[in-house]
N, C-alpha and C positions, 0 to 999 in steps of 0.2 A: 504493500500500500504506500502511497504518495506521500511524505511526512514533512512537515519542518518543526525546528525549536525556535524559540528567540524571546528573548526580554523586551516586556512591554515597559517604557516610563516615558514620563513628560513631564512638565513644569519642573524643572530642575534649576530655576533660576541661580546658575551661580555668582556668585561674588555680589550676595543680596546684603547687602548694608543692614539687617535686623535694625531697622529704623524706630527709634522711642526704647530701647532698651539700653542705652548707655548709663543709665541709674545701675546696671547689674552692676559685680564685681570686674576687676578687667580681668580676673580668669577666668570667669563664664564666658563675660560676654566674647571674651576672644574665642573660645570653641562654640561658641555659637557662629561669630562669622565666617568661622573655617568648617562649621557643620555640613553644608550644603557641599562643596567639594568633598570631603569625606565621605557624606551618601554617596556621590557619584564615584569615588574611588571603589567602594563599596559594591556597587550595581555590577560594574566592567567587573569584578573580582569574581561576582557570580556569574554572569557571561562567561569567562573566563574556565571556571570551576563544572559549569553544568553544560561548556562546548557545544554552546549555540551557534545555528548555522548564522545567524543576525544578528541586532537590535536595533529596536526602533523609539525615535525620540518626539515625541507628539507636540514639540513645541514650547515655546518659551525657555528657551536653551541657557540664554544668560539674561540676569533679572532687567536688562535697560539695554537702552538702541544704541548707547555707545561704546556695547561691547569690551570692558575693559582689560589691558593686555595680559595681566593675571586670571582673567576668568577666560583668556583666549588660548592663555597658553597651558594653563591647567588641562582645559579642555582634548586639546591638541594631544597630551602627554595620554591621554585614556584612549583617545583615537588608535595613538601608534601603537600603545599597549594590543588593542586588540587588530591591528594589522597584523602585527609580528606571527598573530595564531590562526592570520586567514579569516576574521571574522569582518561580516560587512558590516556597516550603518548605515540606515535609513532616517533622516532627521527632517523636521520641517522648523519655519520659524512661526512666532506667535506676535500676540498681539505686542509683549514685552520688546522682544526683539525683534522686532520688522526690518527689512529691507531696505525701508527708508532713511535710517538712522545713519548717523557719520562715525565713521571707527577706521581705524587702523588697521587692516584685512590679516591676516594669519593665514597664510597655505594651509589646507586640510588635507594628509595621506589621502592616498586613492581609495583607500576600502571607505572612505564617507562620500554619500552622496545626498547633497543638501538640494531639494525640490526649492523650482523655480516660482515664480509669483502666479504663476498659473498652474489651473491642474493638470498632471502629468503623470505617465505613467512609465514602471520601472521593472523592468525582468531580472529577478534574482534566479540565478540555477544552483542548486543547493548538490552539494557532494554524491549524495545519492540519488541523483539526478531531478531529483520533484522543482517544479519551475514553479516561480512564483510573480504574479505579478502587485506590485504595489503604487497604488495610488496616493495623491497628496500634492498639496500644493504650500509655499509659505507665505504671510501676510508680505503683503508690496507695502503697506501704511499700517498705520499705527490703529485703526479704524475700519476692521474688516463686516462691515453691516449685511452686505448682498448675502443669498443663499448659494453659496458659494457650491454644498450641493447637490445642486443641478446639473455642474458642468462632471461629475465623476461617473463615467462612462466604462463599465467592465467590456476588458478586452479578449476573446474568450480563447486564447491560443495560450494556457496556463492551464497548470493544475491546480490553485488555488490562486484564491484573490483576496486582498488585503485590502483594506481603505484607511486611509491614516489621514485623521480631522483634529484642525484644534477651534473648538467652537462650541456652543452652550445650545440645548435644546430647547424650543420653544417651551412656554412656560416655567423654565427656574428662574422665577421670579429675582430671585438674589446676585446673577450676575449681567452684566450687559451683556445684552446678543449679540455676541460676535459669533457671523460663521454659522447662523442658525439653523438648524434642521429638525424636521420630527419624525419622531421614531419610525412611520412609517417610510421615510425618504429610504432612511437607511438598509429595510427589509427589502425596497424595493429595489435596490441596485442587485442583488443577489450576488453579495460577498459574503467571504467562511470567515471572516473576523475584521472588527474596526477599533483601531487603536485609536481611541480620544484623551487630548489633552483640553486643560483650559481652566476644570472646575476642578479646584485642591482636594477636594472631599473623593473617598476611592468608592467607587461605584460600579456593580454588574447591573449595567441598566437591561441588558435580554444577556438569557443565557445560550440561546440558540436562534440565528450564531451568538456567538460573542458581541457584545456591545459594552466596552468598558474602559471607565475614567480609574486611572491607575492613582491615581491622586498625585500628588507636588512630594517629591522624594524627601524633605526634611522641612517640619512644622516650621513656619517663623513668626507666628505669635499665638496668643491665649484661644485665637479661633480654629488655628487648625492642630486640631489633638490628635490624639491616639499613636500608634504605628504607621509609619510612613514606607516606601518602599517603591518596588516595583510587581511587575507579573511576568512569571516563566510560563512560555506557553508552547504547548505542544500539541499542533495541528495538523489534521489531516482530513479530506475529503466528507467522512464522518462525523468530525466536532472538533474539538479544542477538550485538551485538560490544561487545567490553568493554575496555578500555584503562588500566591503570594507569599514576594519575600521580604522580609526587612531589609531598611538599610540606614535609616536614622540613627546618625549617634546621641543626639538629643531630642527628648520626645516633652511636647505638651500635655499636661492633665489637668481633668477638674476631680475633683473628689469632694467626697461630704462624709462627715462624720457625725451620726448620730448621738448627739450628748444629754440626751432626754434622760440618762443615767446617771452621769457623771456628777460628782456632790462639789468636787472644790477645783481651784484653778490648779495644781498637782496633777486630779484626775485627768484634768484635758491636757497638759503637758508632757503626761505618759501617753496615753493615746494616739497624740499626733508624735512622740518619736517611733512608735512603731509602726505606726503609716511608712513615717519616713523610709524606716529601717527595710519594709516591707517593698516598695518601690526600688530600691536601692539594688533589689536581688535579678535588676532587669540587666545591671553593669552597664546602663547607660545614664548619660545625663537626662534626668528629670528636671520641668519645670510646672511647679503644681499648685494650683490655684484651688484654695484648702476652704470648705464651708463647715460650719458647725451648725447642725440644725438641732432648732428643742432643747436650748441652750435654758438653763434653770439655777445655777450656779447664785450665791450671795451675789448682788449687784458690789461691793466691796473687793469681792475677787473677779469680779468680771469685768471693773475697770483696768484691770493687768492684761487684759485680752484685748478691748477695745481702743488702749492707748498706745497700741503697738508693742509692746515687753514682751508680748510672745511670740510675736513674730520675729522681731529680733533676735530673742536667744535662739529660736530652730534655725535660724540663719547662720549662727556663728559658726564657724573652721568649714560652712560646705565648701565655701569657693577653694578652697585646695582639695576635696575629694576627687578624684577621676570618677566615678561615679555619684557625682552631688545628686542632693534631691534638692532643689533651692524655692521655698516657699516662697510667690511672689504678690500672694495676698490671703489675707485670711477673712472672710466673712463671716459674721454672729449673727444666726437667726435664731430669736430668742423665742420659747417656749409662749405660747398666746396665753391671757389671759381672758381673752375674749371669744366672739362663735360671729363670724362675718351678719350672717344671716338674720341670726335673734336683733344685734346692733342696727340694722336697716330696717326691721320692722317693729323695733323700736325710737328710730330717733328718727327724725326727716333732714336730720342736719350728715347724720353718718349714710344717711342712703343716698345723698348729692353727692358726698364727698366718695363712695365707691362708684357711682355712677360717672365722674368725672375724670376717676381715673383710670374704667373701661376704655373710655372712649380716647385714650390717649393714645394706644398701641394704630386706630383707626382713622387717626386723624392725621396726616404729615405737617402738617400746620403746627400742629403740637408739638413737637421736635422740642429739644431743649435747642435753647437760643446760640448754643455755642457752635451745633450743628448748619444752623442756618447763617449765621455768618458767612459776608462772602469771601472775608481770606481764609478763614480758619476750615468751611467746609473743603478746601483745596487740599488741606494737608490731610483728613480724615475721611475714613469710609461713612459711607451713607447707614443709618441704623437700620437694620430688618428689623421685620413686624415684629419677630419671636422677642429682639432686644429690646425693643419698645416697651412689650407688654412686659418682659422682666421690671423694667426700672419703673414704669408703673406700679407694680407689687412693691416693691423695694420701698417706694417712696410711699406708696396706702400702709403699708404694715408700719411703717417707721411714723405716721402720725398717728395713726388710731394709738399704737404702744403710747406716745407721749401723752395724748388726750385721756388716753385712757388711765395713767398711770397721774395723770394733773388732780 
């Protein structure tokens, strides 16, 4: 039977300046701005190890259009790595890095071949002889809107076909539609796998065929958590088995610890070092955004939590750990002393003030003012609905507690 291997990643944005995080340590924060090349060291290492006929890179290759000559030549050094073992690349560019940008060009070895501004297609012959052809095109500007597609046309003198897109599917609401398609577009070319970059989040949008966002190879902030990585995939006429791998040496978290038990500030200072201690068993860099729910504690010892003293001391000696777990905030949701409900049907003043702050997550108008600012919204992402309604709760729980405790 007709077979290939190859490693699926994209958004590999390297030499991404982790912007807003220079509060870290400078030895965090320095292995955080060498993370992203490290994933990528990383990724070729498994190419490398699992002697894939390929790999293919969905886009946004380096975090900015001016390509800079460290993240070119890093680049470069992974390239020739896997020349030396016969392996190809398939790369496109994204919105990050478009075509239009000004940079310093770097020779790329012949085993990469970087898809032109238009759609085009590419005949890989694989060892064991299965042909493959691959589609794709890279952004010409910075601003890829058309349904770009329409133009991916299967060419049928191949034994399998690939389609490689960096663009966002109609309806996710959360990122700009670049490159848009719907799901249907995609079934209807009649390819055996589409390798999509664009959206960070790692996603098997259809499992047959294949239809999958690998997600961004290493988190760079509090939004994109979990395990990062790429996909080993092994394909043939039949399906795909697909196998995610890590490749993050530091990984984003959120966690909550339920203190609805806990009696004194002690208690919660054990608890969260075995958190710590517990994460740590990953032997990579954590950065973990720590909630306390059902928090009941004397208000005397719980201002040692809300005045920062505990976060501090969980902070102390990580920044020399190679495997730190570095708390980068903690929040105290404290135990209700009230019932939302009974409060609304008994007061008319508490049932405006929950009403008012339903309607905040619905309203974009509603934004807090900082967001709509017009220099400040430039430097910051737009809030989603899901953050909206957060910080409305945040801010309902945090007055009824004062009103209620007045």
């Amino acid at each position: 039977m007709k077979r290939v291997t190859f490693i699926h990643a994209a958004d590999l944005h390297l030499d991404s300046p982790m912007s807003g995080l220079r509060h870290l340590p400078p030895a965090i924060f320095k292995k955080l701005q060498e993370s992203t090349f490290n994933a990528f060291t990383k990724i070729i290492d498994l190419a490398i190890f699992h002697a894939v006929d390929f790999v293919i890179l969905a886009g946004d290759l380096f975090d900015g259009e001016d390509r800079s000559i460290k993240a070119q030549t890093r680049f470069r050094k992974e390239m020739e790595r896997l020349d030396e073992r016969g392996i190809a690349v398939y790369a496109v560019h994204g919105n990050h890095d478009h075509m239009d940008g000004r940079w310093a060009h770097l020779p790329m070895p012949d085993n990469v071949h970087i898809f032109s501004h238009e759609v085009e297609v590419v005949k890989h012959t694989a060892e064991n002889g299965t042909s493959v052809h691959l589609y794709g095109f890279s952004y010409p500007k910075r601003h890829v809107l058309e349904r770009m597609i329409d133009q991916y046309n299967r060419e049928d003198v191949a034994d399998l076909h690939i389609g490689i897109l960096h663009g966002s599917f109609e309806g996710s609401s959360d990122h700009v539609p670049y490159a848009p398609f719907r799901i249907n577009d995609l079934l209807g070319k009649d390819f055996d796998y589409w390798a999509l970059g664009h959206i960070h989040k790692r996603e098997i949008i259809i499992s047959q065929p294949p239809v999958i966002y690998p997600g961004n190879i290493q988190g760079r902030n509090r939004k994109e958590t979990g395990p990062k990585g790429c996909y080993l995939v092994e394909l043939d006429s039949s399906g795909a088995k697909m196998e995610f791998l890590e490749a993050a040496p530091v990984i984003w978290e959120n966690a909550e610890i339920d203190a609805s038990g806990l009696e004194n500030y002690q208690d919660v200072y054990d608890i969260c070092l075995n958190l710590m201690e517990e994460k740590r068993q990953n032997r990579r860099g954590t950065v973990l955004n720590l909630t306390l729910t059902e928090t009941g504690i004397p208000d005397h010892e719980l201002r040692s939590i809300t005045n920062g003293e505990l976060l501090e001391t969980l902070q102390e000696e990580e920044a020399d750990e190679e495997s730190f777990v570095w708390i980068s905030g903690i929040t105290v949701n404290e135990k209700r002393m009230w019932n939302k409900e009974n409060l609304a049907h008994e007061s008319d003043f508490f049932s405006e003030l929950f009403k008012t702050a339903g309607q905040f997550a619905e309203r974009s108008e509603s934004a807090l003012p900082l967001y709509s600012h017009p220099l400040a919204r430039r430097f910051m992402n737009e809030l989603t609905k899901d953050e909206k309604q957060r910080i409305a709760e945040e801010a309902e729980a945090l007055l009824v507690d004062l009103l209620y405790k007045a």
